[in-house]
C-alpha positions in Angstrom: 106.7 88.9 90.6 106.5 91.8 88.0 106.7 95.2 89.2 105.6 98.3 88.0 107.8 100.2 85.9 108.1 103.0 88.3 109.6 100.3 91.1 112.0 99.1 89.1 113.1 101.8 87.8 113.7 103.2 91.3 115.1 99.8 92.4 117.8 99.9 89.3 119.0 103.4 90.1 119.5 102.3 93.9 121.5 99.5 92.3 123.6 102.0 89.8 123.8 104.5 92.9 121.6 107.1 92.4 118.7 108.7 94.3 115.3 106.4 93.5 113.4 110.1 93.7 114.7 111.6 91.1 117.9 109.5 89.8 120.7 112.4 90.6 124.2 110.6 91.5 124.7 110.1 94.8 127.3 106.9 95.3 126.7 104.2 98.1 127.9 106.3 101.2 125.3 109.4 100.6 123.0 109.6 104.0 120.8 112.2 101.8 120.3 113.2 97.6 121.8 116.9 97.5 119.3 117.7 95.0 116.2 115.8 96.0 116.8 116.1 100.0 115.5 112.3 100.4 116.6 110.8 103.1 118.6 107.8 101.6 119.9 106.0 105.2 117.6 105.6 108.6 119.9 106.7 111.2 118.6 104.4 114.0 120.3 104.4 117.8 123.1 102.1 117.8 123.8 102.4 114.4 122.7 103.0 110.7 119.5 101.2 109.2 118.9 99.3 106.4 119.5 101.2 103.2 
């Protein structure tokens, strides 16, 4: 499946570890970006969501 440039672009810096908004650095534990303010984790009860 080919996806648009924008996806994959989001979907490689997710994989490099930075916010798919806007691409600032936010490592793998970040619940939210500190400069976008995306949301980067679903808090869910029991536990954390799917990233």
């Amino acid at each position: 499946m080919v996806l648009p440039p924008e996806i994959r672009e989001s979907q490689e810096w997710i994989d490099q570890g930075r916010c798919p908004a806007c691409g600032h650095h936010v490592g793998t534990d970040a619940k939210e970006c500190p400069d976008y303010g995306l949301l980067l984790i679903i808090e869910e009860e029991g536990g954390l969501g799917v990233r």
